[in-house]
Structures are given as structure tokens and as C-alpha cells.
C-alpha positions as CSV (number, residue, x, y, z in Angstrom):
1,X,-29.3,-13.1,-2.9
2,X,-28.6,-10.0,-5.3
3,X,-26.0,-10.2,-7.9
4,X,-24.3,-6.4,-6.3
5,X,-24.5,-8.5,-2.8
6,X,-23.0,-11.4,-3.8
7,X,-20.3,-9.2,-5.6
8,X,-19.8,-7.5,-2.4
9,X,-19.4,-10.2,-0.4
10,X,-16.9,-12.0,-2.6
11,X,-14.6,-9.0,-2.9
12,X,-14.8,-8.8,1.2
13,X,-13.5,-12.6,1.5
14,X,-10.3,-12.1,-0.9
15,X,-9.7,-9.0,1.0
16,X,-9.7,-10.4,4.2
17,X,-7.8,-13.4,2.2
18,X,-5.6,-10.8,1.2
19,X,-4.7,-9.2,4.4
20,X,-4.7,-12.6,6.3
21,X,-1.9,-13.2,4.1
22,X,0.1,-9.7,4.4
23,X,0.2,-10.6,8.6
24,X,3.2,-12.2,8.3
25,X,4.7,-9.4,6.7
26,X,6.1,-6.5,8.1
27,X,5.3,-3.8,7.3
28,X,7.2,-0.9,5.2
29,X,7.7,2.6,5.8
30,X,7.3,4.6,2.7
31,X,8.8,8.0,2.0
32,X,5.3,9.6,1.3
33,X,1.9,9.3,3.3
34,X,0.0,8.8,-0.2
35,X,1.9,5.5,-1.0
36,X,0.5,3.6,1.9
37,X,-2.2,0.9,1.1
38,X,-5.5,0.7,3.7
39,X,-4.0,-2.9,4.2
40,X,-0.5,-1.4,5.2
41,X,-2.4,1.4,7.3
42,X,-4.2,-1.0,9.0
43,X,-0.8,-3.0,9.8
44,X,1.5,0.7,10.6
45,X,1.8,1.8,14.1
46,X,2.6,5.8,14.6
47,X,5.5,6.1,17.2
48,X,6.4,8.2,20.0
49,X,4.5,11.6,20.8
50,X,2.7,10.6,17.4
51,X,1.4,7.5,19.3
52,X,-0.2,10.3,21.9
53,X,-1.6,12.3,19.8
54,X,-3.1,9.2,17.8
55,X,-4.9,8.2,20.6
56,X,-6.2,11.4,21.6
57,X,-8.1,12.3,18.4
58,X,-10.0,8.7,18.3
59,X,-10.6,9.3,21.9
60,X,-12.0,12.5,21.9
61,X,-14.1,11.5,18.4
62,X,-15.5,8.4,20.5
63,X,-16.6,10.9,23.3
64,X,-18.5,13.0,20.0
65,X,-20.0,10.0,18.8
66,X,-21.3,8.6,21.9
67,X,-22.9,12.1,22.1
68,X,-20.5,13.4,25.1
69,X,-19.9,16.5,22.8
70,X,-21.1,18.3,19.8
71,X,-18.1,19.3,17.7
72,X,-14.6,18.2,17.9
73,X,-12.4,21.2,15.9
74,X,-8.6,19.6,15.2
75,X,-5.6,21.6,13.2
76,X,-2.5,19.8,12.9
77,X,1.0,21.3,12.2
78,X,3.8,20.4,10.5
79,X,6.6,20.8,8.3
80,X,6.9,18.5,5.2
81,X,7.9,15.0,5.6
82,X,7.2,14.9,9.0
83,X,4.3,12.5,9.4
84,X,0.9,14.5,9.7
85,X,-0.6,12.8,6.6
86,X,0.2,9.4,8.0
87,X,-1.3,10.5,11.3
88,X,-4.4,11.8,9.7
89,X,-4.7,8.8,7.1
90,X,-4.3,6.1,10.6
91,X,-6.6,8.6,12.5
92,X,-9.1,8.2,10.0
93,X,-8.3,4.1,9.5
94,X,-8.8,4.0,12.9
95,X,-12.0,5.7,13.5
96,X,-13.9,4.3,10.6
97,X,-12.6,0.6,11.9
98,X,-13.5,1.0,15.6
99,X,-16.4,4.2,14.9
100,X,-19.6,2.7,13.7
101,X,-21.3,5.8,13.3
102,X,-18.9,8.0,11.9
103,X,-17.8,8.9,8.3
104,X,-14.3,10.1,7.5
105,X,-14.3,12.1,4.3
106,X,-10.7,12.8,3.6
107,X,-10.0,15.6,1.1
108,X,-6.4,16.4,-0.2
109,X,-6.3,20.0,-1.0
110,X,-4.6,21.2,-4.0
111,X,-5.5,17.9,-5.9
112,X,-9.0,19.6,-7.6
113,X,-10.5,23.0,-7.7
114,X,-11.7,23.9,-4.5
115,X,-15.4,22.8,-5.5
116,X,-16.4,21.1,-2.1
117,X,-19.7,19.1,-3.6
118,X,-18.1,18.0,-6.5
119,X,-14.8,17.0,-4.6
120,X,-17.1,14.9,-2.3
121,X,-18.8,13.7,-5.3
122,X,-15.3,12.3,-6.7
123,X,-14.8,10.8,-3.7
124,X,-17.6,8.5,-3.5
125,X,-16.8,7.5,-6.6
126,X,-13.1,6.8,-5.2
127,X,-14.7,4.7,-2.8
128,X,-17.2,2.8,-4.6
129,X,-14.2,1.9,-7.1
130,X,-12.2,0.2,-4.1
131,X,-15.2,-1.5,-3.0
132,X,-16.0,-3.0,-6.0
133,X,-12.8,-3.5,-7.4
134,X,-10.4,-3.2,-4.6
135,X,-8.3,-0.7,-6.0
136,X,-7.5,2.5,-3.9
137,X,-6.9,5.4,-4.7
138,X,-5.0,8.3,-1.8
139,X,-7.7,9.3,0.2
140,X,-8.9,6.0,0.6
141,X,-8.8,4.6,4.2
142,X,-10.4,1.5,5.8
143,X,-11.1,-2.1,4.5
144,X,-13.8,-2.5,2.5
145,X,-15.8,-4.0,4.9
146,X,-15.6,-0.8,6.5
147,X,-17.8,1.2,4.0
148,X,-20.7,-1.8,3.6
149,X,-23.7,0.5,5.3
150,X,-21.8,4.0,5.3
151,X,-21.3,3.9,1.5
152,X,-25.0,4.0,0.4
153,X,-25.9,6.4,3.1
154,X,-22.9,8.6,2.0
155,X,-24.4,8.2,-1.7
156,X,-27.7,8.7,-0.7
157,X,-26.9,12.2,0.7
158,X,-24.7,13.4,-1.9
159,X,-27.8,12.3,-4.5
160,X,-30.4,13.7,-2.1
161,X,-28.3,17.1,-2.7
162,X,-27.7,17.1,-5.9
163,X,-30.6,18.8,-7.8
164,X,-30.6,21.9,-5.3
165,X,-30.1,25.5,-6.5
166,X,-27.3,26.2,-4.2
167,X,-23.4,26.5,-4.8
168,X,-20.9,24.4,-4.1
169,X,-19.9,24.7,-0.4
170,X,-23.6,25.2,0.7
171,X,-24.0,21.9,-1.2
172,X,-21.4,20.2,0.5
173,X,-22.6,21.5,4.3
174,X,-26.2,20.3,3.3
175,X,-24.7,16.8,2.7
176,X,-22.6,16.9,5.9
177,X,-26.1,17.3,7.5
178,X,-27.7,14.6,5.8
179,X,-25.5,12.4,7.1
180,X,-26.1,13.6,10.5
181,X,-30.0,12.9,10.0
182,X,-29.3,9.5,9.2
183,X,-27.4,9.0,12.4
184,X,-24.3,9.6,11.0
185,X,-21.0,12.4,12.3
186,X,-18.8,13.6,9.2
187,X,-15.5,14.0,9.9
188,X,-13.8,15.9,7.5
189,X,-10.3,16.0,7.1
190,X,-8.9,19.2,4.6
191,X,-5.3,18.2,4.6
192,X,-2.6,20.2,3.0
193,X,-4.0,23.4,3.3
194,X,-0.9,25.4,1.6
195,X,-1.9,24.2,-1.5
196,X,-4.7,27.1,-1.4
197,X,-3.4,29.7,0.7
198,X,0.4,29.9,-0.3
199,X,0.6,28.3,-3.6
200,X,-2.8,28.6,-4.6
201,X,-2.8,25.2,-6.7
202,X,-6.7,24.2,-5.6
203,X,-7.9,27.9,-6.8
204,X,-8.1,26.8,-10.2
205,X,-11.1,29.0,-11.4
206,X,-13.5,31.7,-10.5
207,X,-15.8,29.6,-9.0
208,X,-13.2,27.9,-7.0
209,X,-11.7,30.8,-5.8
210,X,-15.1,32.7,-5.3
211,X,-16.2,29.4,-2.6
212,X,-12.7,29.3,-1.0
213,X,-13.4,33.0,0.2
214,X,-16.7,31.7,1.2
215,X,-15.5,29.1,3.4
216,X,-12.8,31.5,4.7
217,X,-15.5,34.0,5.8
218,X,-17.4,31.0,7.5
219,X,-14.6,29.7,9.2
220,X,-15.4,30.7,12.8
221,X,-19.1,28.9,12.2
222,X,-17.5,25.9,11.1
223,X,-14.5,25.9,14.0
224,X,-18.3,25.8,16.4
225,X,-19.9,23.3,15.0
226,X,-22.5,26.0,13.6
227,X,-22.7,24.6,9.6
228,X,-23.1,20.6,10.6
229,X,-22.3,18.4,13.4
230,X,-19.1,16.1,13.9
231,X,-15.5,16.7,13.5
232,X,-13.5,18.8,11.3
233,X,-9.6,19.1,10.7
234,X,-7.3,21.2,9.0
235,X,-4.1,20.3,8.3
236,X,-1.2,22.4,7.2
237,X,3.0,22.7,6.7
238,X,2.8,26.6,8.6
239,X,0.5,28.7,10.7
240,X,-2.0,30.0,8.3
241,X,-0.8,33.5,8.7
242,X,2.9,32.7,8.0
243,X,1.4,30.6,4.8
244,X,-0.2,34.0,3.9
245,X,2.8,36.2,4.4
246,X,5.0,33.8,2.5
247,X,2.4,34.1,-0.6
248,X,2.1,38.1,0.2
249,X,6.4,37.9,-0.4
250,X,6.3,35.7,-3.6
251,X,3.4,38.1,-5.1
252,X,1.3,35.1,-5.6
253,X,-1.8,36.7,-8.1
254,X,-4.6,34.9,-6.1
255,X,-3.9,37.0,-2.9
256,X,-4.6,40.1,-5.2
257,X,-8.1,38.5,-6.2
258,X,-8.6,37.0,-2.6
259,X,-7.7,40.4,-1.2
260,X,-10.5,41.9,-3.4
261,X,-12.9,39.5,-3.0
262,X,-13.3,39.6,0.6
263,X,-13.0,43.3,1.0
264,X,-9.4,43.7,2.7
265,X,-6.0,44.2,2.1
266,X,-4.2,41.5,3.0
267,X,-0.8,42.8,1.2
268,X,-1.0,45.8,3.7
269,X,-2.6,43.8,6.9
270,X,-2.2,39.8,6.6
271,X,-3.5,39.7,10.4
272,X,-7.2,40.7,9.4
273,X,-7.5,37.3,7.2
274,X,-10.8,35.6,8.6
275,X,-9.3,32.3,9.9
276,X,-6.9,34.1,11.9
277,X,-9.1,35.8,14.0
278,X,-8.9,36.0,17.8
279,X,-11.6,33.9,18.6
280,X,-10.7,31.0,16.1
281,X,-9.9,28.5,18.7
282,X,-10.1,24.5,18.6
283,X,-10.5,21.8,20.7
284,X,-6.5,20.3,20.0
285,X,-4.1,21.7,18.2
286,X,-1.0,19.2,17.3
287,X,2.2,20.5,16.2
288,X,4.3,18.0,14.9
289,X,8.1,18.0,15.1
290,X,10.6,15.0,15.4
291,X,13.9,15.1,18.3
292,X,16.6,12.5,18.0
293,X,14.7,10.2,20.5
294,X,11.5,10.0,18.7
295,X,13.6,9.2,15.2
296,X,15.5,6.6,17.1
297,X,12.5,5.0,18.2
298,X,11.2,4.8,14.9
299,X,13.8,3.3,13.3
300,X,14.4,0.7,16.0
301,X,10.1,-0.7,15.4
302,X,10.8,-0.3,11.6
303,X,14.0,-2.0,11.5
304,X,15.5,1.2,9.9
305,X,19.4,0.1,10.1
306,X,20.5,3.7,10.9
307,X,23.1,3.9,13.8
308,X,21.9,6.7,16.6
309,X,24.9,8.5,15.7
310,X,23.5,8.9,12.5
311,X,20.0,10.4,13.7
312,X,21.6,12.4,16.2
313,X,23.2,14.5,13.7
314,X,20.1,13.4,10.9
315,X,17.6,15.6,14.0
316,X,19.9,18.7,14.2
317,X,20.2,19.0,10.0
318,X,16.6,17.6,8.9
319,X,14.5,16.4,11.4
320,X,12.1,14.3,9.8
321,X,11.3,10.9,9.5
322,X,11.5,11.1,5.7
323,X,15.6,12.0,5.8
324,X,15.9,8.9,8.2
325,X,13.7,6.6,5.7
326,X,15.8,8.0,2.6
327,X,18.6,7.0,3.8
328,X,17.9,3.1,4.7
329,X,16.5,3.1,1.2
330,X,19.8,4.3,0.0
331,X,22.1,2.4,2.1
332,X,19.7,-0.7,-0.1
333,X,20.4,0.7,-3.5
334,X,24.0,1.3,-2.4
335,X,24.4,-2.1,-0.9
336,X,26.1,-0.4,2.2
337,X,25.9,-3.5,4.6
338,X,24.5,-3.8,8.1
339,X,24.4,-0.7,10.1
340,X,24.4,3.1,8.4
341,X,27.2,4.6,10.6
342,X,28.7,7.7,10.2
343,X,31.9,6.0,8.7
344,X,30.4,4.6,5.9
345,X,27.7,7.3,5.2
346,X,29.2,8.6,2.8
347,X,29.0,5.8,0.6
348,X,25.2,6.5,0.5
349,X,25.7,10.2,-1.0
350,X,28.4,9.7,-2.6
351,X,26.6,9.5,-6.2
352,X,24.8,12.8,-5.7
353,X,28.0,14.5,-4.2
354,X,30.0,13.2,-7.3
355,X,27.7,15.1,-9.7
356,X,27.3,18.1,-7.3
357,X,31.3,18.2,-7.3
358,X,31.6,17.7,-11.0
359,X,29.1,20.6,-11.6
360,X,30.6,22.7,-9.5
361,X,34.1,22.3,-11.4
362,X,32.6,22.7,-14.9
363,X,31.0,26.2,-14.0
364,X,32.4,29.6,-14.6
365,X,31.9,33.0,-14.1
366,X,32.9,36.0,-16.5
367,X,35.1,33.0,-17.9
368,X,36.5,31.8,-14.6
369,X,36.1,28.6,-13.1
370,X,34.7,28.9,-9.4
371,X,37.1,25.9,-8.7
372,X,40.5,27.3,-9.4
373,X,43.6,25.5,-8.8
374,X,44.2,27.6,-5.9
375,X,40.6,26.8,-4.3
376,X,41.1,24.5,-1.4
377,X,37.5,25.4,-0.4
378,X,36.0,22.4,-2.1
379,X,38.8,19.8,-0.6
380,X,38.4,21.0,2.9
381,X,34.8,20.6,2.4
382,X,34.8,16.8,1.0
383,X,37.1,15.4,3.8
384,X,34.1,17.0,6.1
385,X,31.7,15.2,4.5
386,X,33.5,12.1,4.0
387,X,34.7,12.4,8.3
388,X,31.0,12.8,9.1
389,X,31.3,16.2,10.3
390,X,27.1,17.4,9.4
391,X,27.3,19.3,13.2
392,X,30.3,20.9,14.2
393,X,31.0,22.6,17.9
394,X,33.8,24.2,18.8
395,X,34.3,21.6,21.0
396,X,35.1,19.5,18.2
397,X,37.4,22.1,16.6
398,X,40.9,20.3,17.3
399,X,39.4,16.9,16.3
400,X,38.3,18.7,12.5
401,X,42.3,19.9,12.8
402,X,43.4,16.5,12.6
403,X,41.0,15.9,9.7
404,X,42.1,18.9,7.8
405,X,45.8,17.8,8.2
406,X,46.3,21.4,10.3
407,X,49.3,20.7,12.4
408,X,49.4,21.5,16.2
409,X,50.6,20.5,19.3
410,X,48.3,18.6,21.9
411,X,48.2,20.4,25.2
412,X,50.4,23.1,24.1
413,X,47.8,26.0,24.5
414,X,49.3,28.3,22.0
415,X,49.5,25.7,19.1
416,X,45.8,24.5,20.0
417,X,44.8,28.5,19.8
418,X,46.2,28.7,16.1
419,X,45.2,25.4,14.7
420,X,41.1,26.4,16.2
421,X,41.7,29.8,14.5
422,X,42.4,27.7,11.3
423,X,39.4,25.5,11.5
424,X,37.3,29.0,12.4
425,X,38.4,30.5,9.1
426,X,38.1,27.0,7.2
427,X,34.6,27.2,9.1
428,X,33.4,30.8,7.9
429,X,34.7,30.3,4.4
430,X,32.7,27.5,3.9
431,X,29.1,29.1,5.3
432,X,30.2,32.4,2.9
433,X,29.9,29.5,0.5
434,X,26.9,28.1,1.8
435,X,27.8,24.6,2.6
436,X,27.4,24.9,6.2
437,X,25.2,27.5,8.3
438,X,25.9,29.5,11.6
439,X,24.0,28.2,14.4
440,X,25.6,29.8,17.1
441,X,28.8,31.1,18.2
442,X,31.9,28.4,17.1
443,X,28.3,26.1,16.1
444,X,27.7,25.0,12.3
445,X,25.6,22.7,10.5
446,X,25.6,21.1,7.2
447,X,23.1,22.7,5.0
448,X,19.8,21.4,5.1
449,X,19.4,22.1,1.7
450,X,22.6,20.6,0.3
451,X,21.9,17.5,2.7
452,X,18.8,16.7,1.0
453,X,19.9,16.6,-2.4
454,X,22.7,14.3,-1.0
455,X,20.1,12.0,0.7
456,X,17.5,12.6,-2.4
457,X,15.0,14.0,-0.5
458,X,12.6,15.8,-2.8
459,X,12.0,18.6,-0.6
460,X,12.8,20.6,2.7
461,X,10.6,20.3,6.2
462,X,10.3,24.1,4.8
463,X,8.7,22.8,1.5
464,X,11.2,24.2,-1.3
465,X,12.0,21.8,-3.6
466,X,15.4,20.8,-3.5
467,X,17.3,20.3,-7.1
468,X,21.2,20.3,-8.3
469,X,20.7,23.7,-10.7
470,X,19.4,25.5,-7.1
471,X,22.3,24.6,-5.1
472,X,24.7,25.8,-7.9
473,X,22.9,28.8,-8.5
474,X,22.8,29.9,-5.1
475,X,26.8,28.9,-4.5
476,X,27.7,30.7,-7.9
477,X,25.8,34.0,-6.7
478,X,27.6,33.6,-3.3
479,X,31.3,33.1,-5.4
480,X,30.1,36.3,-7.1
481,X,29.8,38.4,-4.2
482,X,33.4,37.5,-2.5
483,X,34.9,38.1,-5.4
484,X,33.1,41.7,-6.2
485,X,34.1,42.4,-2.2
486,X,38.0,41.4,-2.7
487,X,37.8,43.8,-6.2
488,X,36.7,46.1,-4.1
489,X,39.1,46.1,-1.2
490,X,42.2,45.9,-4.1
491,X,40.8,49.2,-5.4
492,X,40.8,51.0,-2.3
């Protein structure tokens, strides 16, 4: 027996050792996709309409690989935090566990210049190291065992490739059909997509930009199944024209050199952008978005202490599974005990809220606090907060009364009429403000924003990154403008 097969075989058994030993466990949610180990996805069930859709794409790759079709096109949408890496990490998991002849290569975006051989290159190695060694690093998926005779034939293509006078993505296609001529589908996974497009992160040089245009221009072949055969998917927070228009609004400089390279203006017309075209079309398209039923149900399998109350109001603010996981980490490091109700929810942001208050009384403008002594904005707002109020209907407007300490008379139509009027101008003053937002006649929300700095939620489903100096800014601007409008009215 060789020394690299007796290696091999020893760091299989105290794997399998090692996940014999993790069944007992149960296992965690964590706030980001990346964190989870191949152990811990091979443990993790996907819930709800994610459950569906999980089953789908390994049923539709096990018709591909038992030759039913010849290409399998996927994009999956959705908003940050919401669960597509975890779905695209299982999928993969999952196909390379129950798949014989398929080989996931799982590519995040963003992390390297967009230098497809060389990015494929890296991850071999990636894999190789977690073979050897057992340590993992993001994109890696499966047990170890997994990769025993798809990790040389995965090497031998990439070194097969390698001396050929050909750039980077024609490098990478050749491999792709390698591996088919070894018996072999490539499934590639290119998740987080905005990281090119809208923020430009993976365009890191000429070259990388130069083969991003070319595998924009090629798009439609590979959507067909015309550059290799197997599966592809592309993952991303937006449509790919609204990721376009957003970088088109913030002036980002690689839409310019896109823009030239490709022979169009995409500032003037976005719509003629290659990928976009009419007769782009794949097999399934998942959109991914979370209703208070399907965050329910996750927290009940995970054992996510959150009441249903909670998530109700959780899916109408920030509808993701990360909000709900945040905060039964919180209620942990804030030793709330047993359930997280709406009562004592506010013991979980309270921290954060302390410094956003504090803040917000320590800054000025033109020398004046935007907390006077005469502000009762920031009280009426902290007994909302502290009462649970993150939705409120005008249904609900004589129950916020009695919160406020407005003083009416039940049943007596007149008194009811003024103290709703009260809570409506309480209501109106605070969205001016920014703390809540319209969402319908008499109908406010919390907002989002402001909620996930509370709950320490890096960023929005929208992908801005949430931070204490934005909030402020954006309510100091907003203090700004009511006063310039009540200077204004005085003079006239």
C-alpha cells in the first residue's frame, strides 16, 4: 500500500470518527452560509419552500446525470441573509454525496479576480488541503470521502490544460470538458454575482475585467449548454438588470470600462446588457423570500426560542432567517430566559438602543442639540419600542393611546377620534424622523434599517451595510430639513 493511500485512508476513518461523534449533536444555525462546516452541512436540513426547491435541483441534476438531459441552467434569487448560499452549499453537499458522476465546483464571486482557470486552480488546491489535512476552507462541500476518485480527475484536467495558449475563461471551459470526457458533469455554481456587476469587487484588473466581458458576451452559449455539458448556476441578491442600474446610479468606474469594452452604452440603455437578453432563459429559476410561516417553522426544527409573535412582526420588518437567528443569539448573550416575546424583547436591543439614544442626545446642529428639552419625539419613540410596537395599524391606534399616556374616553366616539388624531401626528412625526416608514394609509413599520442595528445585523435583505454613524446621519439630515421648513413658514 502507498504512503499517499494509506494517508488517505487514515484521514477518512477520523473523519467518519469525527462525524460519528458530531450525531448526537444538534446542529447550529449560523448567521452566515460561509461558517458552516461540510460536517454541519451534511447534518442541516433547509426548511419549508427551501426544502422544495432543495429537492428539485438534485432531482432534476440526477435526470442530467443519468443522461435524461443535456444541460441543466439554474439562477437563484435573493436578498441578503436569506438562505441561497446555504441552499447552494446543501445542493452541492448533496449532489456530490448521492451523484457519483458529478463535480460541484463552487466559486464565490468577488473573493479573487475574475480569472476563471486560476480560480479553479485555487480551488483544487482548497480541496486537496481538506483532504489531506481536513481543514476547509468556504467553498468546500462534501466529506472527504466524497472527492477520493473526483479529485485526481479534477486535477488531471486542470494539469492537462494548463500549458495551452488560450486565456483564462477558454481555459476554464476546456477543463469543464475534460471532465466530461472522463465521464464526468461540472456543475458550477458562480454565487454572489453582485460582487461583479454592482460593486465590481472580483474586476480587480484588466485582465479580469477584459474575461468578465467575455463571459458576458457568451452567456446565452453557456445558459444552452453550448461551451461544456452539465449544470450551471448563478446566484445573485437582485435581477441582474436592477444590479446594473443600481451600479449605473452610484457611478461605479467599471460600468464606464465595461460599457466600452463591449461596445454599448449601458449608462444610456442598461436593457441591451448581454445576459439580459430576451432569449436568456433557464430551466428553474428560484426566488427566495421568507413569510412568517416559513420563519416559524424554522425556528421551531432549530430550537430558535423566538415566540411567533415575535416573527410575525420579525417577517413584516426583515424577513430573513438571519434577523430571526440574531436575535436567539442575543437573547444568549443577554441572558433573556426561555422564550423571546415581545415583552421582554427589548432587553435584547436594549445595549444598541442605549448608544443609539446617547448619540443622538450628544449631537448638534449650527450648535443646537437635535434633542431639546422640548423634544418629546425621542420619549414617544422609546415607550414604542420598549411596548413592542415594530408594526402599527390603525387598528391598533387607541391601544398605542394608552401607551403614550394620551387620554380618552372608551366608546365615546368623539374622544376616540382625537386621541387617533394624536397617535397619527405622533405617527407622522416620527417617519419625518425616520424611525418608522409609511406602509399604507394609518400602516407603519419600524425601520428596517434602524432594526438591524438594534438586532446587530450586519446588513439589510437590500445589502447596505447597516452602522450607528448612518443612522445618525440620515436622522440629523432629516432634523435639518423640518427645521429649514418651520424657518421658512415663520418668515412668510
Amino acid at each position: 500500500m502507498s504512503l499517499i493511500v494509506a494517508k488517505f485512508i487514515l484521514v477518512w476513518y477520523i473523519n467518519c470518527l469525527e462525524v460519528k461523534s458530531l450525531g448526537s449533536e444538534e446542529v447550529r444555525l449560523e448567521v452566515k452560509a460561509e461558517n458552516y462546516h461540510p460536517f454541519s452541512l451534511d447534518k442541516i436540513e433547509v426548511v419549508g419552500f427551501m426544502k422544495n426547491a432543495l429537492k428539485r435541483l438534485i432531482d432534476e441534476t440526477k435526470r442530467l446525470a443519468s443522461g435524461l438531459k443535456t444541460f441543466y441552467a439554474i439562477y437563484v434569487e435573493g436578498l441578503y441573509g436569506s438562505g441561497k448560499t446555504l441552499l447552494m452549499r446543501k445542493y452541492a453537499h448533496e449532489v456530490l454525496k448521492h451523484i457519483e458522476n458529478v463535480i460541484p465546483i463552487y466559486v464565490y464571486l468577488g473573493a479573487q479576480d475574475f480569472k476563471p482557470y486560476t480560480i479553479l486552480s485555487n480551488y483544487y488546491t482548497q480541496l486537496n488541503t481538506y483532504v489531506e489535512r481536513g481543514i476547509p476552507k468556504p467553498t468546500v462541500i462534501g466529506l472527504p470521502q466524497h472527492w477520493s476518485t473526483r479529485l485526481k480527475v479534477l486535477k488531471d484536467a486542470i494539469e492537462k490544460v494548463k500549458g495551452l495558449e488560450a486565456v483564462e475563461l477558454e481555459k476554464f471551459y476546456k477543463v469543464l470538458n475534460v471532465l466530461v470526457e472522463q465521464g464526468f458533469y461540472p456543475l458550477v455554481i458562480f454565487d454572489e454575482f453582485e460582487r461583479l456587476l454592482y460593486t465590481g469587487e472580483g474586476l480587480r484588473s484588466d485582465e479580469g475585467i477584459k474575461q468578465f466581458v467575455e463571459f458576458v458576451r457568451g452567456y446565452l452559449e453557456i445558459v444552452r449548454g453550448q461551451r461544456y455539458i452539465g449544470i450551471f448556476a448563478l446566484v445573485s441578491t437582485f435581477p441582474i438588470i436592477e444590479l446594473l442600474r443600481r451600479a449605473i446610479n452610484l457611478r461605479m468606474p467599471h460600468i464606464r470600462v465595461l460599457s466600452e469594452l463591449l461596445g454599448r452604452d449601458l449608462e444610456k440603455e442598461p436593457e441591451q446588457f448581454p445576459m439580459i437578453a430576451p432569449h436568456i432563459t433557464y430551466d428553474d429559476q428560484i426566488r427566495i423570500s421568507w413569510t412568517a410561516v416559513d420563519l416559524d417553522l424554522l425556528a421551531r426544527r432549530y430550537k430558535l426560542i423566538v415566540h411567533e409573535d415575535v416573527i410575525n412582526l420579525i417577517a413584516r420588518v426583515l424577513p430573513t432567517p438571519r434577523a430571526v437567528i440574531n436575535i436567539a443569539n442575543e437573547a444568549i448573550l443577554r441572558g433573556v430566559k426561555g422564550v423571546v416575546t415581545k415583552e421582554n424583547f427589548i432587553k435584547i436591543i436594549e445595549p444598541r438602543y442605549l448608544k443609539f439614544k446617547e448619540r443622538l442626545k450628544e449631537e448638534t446642529i449650527n450648535g443646537r442639540f437635535i434633542v431639546t428639552p422640548r423634544s418629546k419625539w425621542l420619549e414617544h419613540f422609546e415607550v414604542l419600542l420598549s411596548s413592542g410596537y415594530f408594526e402599527i395599524t390603525s387598528s391598533k391606534y387607541l391601544d398605542v393611546a394608552k401607551s403614550l399616556g394620551i387620554e380618552f374616553e372608551e366608546g365615546v366616539k368623539e374622544s376616540e377620534r382625537k386621541a387617533r388624531q394624536k397617535v397619527s401626528n405622533v405617527l407622522r412625526k416620527l417617519r419625518e424622523l425616520g424611525l418608522y416608514e409609511a406602509k399604507g394609509a394609518g400602516e407603519y413599520i419600524l425601520n428596517p434599517y434602524l432594526l438591524a442595528y438594534l438586532l446587530n445585523v450586519e446588513r439589510l435583505p437590500t445589502g447596505e451595510p447597516t452602522s450607528l454613524d448612518t443612522l445618525i446621519s440620515d436622522i440629523k439630515l432629516r432634523v435639518r430639513e423640518i427645521r429649514k421648513r418651520r424657518k421658512i413658514r415663520k418668515e412668510e
